[in-house]
C-alpha positions in Angstrom: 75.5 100.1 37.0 77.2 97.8 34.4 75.6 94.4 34.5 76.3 93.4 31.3 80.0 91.7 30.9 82.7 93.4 29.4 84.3 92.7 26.2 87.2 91.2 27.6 84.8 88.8 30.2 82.9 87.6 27.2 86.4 86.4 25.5 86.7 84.1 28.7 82.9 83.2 29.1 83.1 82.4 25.2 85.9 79.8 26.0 83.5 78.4 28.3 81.0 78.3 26.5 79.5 75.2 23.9 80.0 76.2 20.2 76.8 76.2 19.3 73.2 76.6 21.4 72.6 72.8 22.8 69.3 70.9 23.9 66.1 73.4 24.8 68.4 75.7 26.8 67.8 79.2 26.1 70.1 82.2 27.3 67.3 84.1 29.0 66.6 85.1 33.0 63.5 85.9 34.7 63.2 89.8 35.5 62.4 88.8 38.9 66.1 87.1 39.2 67.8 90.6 37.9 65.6 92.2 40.3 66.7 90.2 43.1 70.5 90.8 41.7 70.2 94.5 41.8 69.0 94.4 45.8 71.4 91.8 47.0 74.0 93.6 49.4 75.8 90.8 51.5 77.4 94.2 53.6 74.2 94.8 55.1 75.3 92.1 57.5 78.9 92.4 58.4 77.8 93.8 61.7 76.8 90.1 62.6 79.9 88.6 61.9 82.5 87.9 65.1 84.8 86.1 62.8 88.1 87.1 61.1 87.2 87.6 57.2 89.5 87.2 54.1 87.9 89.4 51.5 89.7 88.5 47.6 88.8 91.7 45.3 89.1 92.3 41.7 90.7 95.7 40.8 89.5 95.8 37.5 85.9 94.6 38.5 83.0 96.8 37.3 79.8 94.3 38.3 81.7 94.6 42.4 83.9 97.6 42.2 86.7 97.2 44.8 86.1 100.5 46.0 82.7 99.5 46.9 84.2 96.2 48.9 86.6 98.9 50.7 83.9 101.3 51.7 81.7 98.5 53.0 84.7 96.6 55.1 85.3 100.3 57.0 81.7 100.9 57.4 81.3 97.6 59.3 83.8 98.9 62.0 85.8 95.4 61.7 89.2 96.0 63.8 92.1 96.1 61.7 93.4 92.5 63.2 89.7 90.7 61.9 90.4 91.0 57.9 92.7 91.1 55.2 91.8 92.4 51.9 93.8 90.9 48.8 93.4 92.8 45.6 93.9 90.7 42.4 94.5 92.9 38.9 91.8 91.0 37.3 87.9 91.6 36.2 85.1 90.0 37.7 84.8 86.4 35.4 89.0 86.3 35.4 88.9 86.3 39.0 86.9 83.3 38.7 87.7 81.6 35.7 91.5 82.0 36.2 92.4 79.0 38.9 94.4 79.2 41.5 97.7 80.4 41.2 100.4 79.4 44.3 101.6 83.5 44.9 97.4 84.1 45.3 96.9 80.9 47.3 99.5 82.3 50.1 97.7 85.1 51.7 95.1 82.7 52.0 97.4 80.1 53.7 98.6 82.8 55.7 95.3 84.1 56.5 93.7 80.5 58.0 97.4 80.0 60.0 97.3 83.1 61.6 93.5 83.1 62.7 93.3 79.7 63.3 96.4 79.4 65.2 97.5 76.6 63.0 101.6 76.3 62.4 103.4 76.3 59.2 102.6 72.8 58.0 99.5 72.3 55.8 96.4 74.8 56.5 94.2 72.8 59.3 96.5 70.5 60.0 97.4 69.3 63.3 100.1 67.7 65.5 101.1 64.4 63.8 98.2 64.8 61.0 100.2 66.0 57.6 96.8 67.8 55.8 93.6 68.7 57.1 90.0 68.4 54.9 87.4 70.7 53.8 85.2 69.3 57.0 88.6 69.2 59.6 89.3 72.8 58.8 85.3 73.7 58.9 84.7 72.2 62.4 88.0 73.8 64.1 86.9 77.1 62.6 83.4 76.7 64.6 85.0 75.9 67.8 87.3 79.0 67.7 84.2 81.6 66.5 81.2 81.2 67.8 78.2 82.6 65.3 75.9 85.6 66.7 72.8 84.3 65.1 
């Protein structure tokens, strides 16, 4: 298990980063917080979800292999029609750190139309309404999938 960023991730997390060590902060974490890190295992409950899922992997992710997101998708038993997997060439921190790009954005677009049985306009929006917000797009999702908890 690799928890420790690559080479390459720490280029992009140095870019982030201030120049030099600022205020009290210290670059430290509690062992209880690792601990917690090594356990977590969001697959444990796919078999609760009723909703279509978009899952956006990292090829080149070592921290949340791909293969590992594949394996868990097939164990869950979702039918073929309730996800989409998009695979990005990136690592873990480039996936993040990159923005969003219009040709990665799509699938996504794609994705809400098709499962939210929205038409080609803006994602969410409506007859007569040119966009749809955060909250809009939210609240149709709840009406159309209901939660099993």
């Amino acid at each position: 298990l690799h928890v420790l960023p690559q080479e390459s991730e720490m280029a992009i997390r140095n870019v982030h980063a201030p120049p030099k060590r600022q205020g009290g902060w210290q670059n430290k974490v509690l062992a209880r917080v690792v601990l917690e890190a090594v356990g977590y295992n969001p697959s444990r409950h796919f078999h609760k979800i009723t909703a279509p899922v978009f899952f956006r992997i990292a090829s080149k992710d070592h921290l949340c292999p791909a293969s590992v997101v594949r394996v868990a998708v097939q164990k869950a038993g979702f039918k073929d029609t309730q996800y989409v997997i998009q695979e990005r060439n990136v690592t873990h921190l480039e996936a993040h750190s990159t923005g969003v790009k219009e040709q990665e954005i799509k699938p996504v677009m794609k994705f809400l139309r098709e499962h939210l049985g929205l038409g080609e306009g803006d994602a969410g929006a409506s007859e007569g309404q040119e966009s749809l917000s955060i909250e809009g797009a939210e609240k149709l999702a709840e009406t159309q999938f209901s939660s099993t908890e």
